[in-house]
ZAGU-661883 format. One record per atom (N, C-alpha, C): x, y negated, z. Coordinates in steps of 0.05 Angstrom, whole numbers, plus 32768, in hexadecimal, padded with zeros to 4 digits. Layout:
N
XYZ
...
This chain:
205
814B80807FE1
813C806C7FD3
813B80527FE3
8135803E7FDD
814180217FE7
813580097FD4
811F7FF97FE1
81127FEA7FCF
81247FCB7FD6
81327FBA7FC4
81447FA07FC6
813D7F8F7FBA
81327F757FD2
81347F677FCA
813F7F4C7FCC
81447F397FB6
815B7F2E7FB4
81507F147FB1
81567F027FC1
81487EE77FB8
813D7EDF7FB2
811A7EE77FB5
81047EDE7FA1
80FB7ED27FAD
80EF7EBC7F96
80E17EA57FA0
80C67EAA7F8B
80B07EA37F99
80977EA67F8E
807E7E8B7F91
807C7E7C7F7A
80657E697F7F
80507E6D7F7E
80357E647F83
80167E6E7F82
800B7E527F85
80007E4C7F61
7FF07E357F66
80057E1E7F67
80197E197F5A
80287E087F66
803B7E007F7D
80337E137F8C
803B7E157FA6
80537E307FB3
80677E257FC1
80807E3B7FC5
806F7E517FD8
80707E5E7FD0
806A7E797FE0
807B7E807FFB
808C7E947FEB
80A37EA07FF3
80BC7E937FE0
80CF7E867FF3
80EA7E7C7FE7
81067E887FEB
810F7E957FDD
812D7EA57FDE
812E7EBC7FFB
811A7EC97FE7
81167EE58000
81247EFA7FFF
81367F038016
81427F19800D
81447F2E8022
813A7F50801D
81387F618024
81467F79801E
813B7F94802E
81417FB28025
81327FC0803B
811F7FC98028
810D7FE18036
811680018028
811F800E803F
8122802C8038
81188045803E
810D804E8026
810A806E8029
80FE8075804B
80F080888050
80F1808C806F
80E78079807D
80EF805F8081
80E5804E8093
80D2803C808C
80C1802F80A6
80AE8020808E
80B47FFE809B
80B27FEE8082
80B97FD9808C
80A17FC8808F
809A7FBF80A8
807C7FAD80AC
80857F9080A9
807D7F818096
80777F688092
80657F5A80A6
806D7F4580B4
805A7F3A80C7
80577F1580BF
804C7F0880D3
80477EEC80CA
802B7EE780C7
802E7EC480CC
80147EBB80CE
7FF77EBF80B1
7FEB7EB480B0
7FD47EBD809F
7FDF7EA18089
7FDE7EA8806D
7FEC7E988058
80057E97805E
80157EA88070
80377E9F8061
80477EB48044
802F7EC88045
803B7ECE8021
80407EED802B
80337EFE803D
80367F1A803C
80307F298026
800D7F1C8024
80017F2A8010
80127F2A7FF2
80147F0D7FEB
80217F077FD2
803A7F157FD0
80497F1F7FE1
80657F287FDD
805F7F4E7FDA
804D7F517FE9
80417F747FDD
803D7F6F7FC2
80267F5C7FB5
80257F5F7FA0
80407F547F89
80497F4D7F93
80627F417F7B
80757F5E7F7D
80707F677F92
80867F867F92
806F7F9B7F7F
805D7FA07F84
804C7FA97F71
80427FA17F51
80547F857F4A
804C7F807F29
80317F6D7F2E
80267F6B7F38
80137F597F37
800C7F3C7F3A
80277F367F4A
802A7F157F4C
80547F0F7F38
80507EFD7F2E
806B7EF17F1A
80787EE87F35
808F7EEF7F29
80A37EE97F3D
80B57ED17F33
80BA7EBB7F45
80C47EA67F2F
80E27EA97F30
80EF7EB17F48
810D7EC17F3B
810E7ED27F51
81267ED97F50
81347EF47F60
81287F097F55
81327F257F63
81327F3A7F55
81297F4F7F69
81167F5D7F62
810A7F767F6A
81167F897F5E
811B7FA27F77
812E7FB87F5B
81247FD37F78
811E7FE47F68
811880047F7A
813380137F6E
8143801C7F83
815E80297F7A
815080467F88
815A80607F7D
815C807D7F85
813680877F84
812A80777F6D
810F80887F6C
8110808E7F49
80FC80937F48
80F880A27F2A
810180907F17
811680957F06
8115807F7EF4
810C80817ED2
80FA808B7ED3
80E0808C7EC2
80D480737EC6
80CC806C7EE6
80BC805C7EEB
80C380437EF2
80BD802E7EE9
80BA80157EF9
80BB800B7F10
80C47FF87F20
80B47FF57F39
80997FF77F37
808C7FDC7F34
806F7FE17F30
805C7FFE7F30
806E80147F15
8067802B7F1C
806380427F33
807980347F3A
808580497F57
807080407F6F
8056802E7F6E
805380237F83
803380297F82
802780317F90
800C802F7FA2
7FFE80147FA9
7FFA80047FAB
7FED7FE87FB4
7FD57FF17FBF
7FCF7FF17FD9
7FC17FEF7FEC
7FB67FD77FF4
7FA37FC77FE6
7F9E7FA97FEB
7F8F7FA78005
7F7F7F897FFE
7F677F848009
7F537F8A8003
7F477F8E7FE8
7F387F9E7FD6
7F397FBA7FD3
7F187FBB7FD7
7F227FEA7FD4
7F1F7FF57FB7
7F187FE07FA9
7F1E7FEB7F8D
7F1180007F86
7EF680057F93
7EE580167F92
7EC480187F7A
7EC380257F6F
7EAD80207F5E
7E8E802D7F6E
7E8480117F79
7E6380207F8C
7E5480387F7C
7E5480307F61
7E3980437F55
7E4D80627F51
7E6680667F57
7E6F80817F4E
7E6D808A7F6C
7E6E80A37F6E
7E6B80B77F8D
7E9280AD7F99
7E9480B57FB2
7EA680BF7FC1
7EBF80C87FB2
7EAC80E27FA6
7ECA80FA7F9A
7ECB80E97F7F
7EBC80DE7F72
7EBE80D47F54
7ED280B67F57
7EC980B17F74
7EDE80957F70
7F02809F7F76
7F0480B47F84
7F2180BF7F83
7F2380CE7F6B
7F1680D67F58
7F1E80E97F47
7F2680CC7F2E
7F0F80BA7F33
7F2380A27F21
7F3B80937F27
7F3D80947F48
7F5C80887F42
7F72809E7F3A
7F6C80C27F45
7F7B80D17F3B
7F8580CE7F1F
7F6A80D27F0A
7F7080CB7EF4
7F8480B17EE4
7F7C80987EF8
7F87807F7EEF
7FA3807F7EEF
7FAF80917F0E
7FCA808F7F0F
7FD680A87F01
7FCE80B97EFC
7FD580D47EF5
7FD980E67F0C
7FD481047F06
7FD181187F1A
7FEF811B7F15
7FF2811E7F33
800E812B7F3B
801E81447F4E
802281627F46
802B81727F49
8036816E7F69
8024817B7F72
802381817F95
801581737F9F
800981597F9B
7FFE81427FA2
7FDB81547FB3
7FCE81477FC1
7FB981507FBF
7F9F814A7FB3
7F9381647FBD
7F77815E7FA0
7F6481477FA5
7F5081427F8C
7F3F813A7FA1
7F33813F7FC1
7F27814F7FB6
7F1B814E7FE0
7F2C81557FF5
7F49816A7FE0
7F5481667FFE
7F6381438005
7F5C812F7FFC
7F62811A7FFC
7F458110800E
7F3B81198007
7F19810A8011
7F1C811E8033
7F2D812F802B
7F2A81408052
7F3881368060
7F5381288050
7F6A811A8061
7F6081018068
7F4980FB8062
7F4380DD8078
7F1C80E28074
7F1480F78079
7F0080FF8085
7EE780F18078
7EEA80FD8063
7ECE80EC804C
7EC9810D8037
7ED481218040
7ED1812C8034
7EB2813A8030
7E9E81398049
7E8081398049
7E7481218040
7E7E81108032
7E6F80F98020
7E7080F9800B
7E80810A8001
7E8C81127FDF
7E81810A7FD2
7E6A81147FCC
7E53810F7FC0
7E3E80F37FBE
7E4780E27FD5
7E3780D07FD6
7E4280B37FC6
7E2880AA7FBE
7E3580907FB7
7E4B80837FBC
7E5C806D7FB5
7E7080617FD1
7E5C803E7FE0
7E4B80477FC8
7E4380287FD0
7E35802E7FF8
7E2880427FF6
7E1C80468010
7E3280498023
7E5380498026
7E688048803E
7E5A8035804B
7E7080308066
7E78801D8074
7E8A80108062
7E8E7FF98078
7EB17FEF8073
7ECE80008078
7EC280088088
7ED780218099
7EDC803D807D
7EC180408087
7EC7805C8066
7ED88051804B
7EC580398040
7ED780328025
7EF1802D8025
7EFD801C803F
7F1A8021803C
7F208040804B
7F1A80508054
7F29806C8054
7F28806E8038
7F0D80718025
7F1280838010
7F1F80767FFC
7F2680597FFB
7F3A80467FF1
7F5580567FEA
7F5B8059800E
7F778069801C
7F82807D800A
7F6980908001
7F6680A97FF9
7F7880AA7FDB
7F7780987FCB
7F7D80987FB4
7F9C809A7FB2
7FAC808F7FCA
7FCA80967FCB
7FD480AB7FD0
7FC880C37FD3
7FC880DE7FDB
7FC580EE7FC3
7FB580E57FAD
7FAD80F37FA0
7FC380F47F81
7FD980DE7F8C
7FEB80DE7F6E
7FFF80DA7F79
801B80E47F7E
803280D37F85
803680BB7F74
803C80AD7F8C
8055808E7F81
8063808C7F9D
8079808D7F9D
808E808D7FB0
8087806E7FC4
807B80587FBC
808080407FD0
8063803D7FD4
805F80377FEB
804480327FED
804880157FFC
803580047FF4
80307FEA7FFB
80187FE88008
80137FE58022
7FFA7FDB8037
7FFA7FC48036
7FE67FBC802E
7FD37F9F8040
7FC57F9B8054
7FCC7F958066
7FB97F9D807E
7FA17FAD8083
7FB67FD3807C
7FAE7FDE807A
7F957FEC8090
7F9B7FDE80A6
7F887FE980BD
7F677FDD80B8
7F687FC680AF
7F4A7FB180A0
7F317FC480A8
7F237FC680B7
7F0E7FCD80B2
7F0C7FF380C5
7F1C7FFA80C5
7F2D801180D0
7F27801380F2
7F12802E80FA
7F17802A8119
7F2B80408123
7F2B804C8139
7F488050814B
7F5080678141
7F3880778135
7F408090812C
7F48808D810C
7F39808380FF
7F4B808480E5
7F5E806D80DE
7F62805580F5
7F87804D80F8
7F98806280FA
7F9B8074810F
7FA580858116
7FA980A18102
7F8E809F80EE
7F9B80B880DA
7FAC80AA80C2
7FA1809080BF
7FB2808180AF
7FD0808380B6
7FD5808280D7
7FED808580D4
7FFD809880CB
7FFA80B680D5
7FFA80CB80D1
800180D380B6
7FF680C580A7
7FF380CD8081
800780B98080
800B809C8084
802780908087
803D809B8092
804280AE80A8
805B80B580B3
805B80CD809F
804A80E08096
804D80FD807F
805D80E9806A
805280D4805E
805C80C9804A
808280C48044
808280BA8063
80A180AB8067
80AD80C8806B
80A880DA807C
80B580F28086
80BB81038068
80A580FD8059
80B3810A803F
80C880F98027
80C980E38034
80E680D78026
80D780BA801B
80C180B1801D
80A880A08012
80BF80858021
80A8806F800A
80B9804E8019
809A804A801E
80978033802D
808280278033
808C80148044
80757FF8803C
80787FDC8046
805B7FD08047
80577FD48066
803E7FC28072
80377FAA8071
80287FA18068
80207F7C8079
800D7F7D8086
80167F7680A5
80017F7E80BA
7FFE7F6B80CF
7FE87F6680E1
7FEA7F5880F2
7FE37F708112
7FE27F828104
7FDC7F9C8115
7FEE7FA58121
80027FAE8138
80117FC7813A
80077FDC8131
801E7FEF811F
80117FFF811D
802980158123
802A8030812F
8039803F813A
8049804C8127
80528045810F
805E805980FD
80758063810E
807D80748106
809080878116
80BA807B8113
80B3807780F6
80D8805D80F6
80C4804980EB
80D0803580F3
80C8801080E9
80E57FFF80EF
80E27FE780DA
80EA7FDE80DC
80D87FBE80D8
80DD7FA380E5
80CD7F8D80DA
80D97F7880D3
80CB7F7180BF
80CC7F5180B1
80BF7F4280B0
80C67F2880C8
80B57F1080CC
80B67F0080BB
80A57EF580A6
80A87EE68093
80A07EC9809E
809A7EC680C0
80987EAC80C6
80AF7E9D80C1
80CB7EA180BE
80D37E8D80B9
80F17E9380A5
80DB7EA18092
80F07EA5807F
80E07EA58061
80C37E958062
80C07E83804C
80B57E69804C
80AA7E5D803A
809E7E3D803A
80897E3E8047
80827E2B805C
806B7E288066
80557E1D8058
């Protein structure tokens, strides 16, 4: 599997984003996006995810499901946890389960809530987390459905040493089982293959 891309240029507001970008992130390895704060990380996760227009070039996922879409094939891991306060813990994973569809081997709820250690809050509101908890149980929702690409946003945000570190862990299970994934980070983070892309000087300032 092999996510390509081919010359895209992306405006925001009038303004050039990203101008004639061109990549290939594969299968197995994960590619970390790096660069200063506004040169267009975030915006280029989401334009690979369907969420931002792309004003040309071409996005294309070769060797994944082709049922699905890019967009489909993809996880988006933002800045936002996309969390509803007034539903519990297990009710806020059992709605993204539902949203993306349950998927055959995937894990369940709580064993999703054990894989990043919220599984003794199940029950509780989400509004009462930390910052730290809401993005674990954020995390949680990519476990609970396959989509082959997963897109991080600086995914460490809020994250201390121990659940960076399980984050990684559930990142390297991901790639080791054939998964793509592409970071925007200002973090090192230890994934086990990497590869990086400095977008300092390969879009519009």
């Amino acid at each position: 599997m092999q996510l390509t891309v081919d010359y895209v240029t992306i405006e925001r507001g009038g303004r050039l984003v990203i101008d004639s970008l061109s990549f290939r992130a594969k299968a197995g390895v994960a590619l970390v996006i790096t660069g200063p704060n506004g040169i267009g990380k975030s915006t280029l996760l989401r334009a690979i995810a369907g969420l931002v227009h792309v004003a040309s070039g071409t996005l294309r996922l070769d060797g994944g499901e082709p049922e699905r879409t890019l967009p489909e094939s993809c996880h988006y891991f933002g800045h936002l946890d996309g969390l509803k306060s007034a539903l519990s813990v297990q009710e806020n994973v059992a709605f993204w389960q539902a949203f993306y569809g349950a998927t055959a081997g995937q894990a369940s709820v709580l064993d999703a809530l054990n894989q990043v250690s919220l599984d003794h809050l199940a029950d509780l509101p989400a509004a009462y987390l930390s910052a730290g908890q809401r993005r674990r149980l954020s995390l949680a929702r990519l476990l609970v459905s396959h989509r082959p690409v997963w897109l991080l946003d600086e995914p460490t945000s809020a994250l201390d040493a121990a659940s960076e570190a399980r984050l990684v862990d559930l990142v390297n299970a991901h790639l080791a089982q054939g998964g793509l994934v592409i970071a925007a980070t200002h973090a090192p983070l230890a994934f086990h293959t990497l590869e990086t892309l400095d977008l300092s000087n390969r879009v519009s300032a």
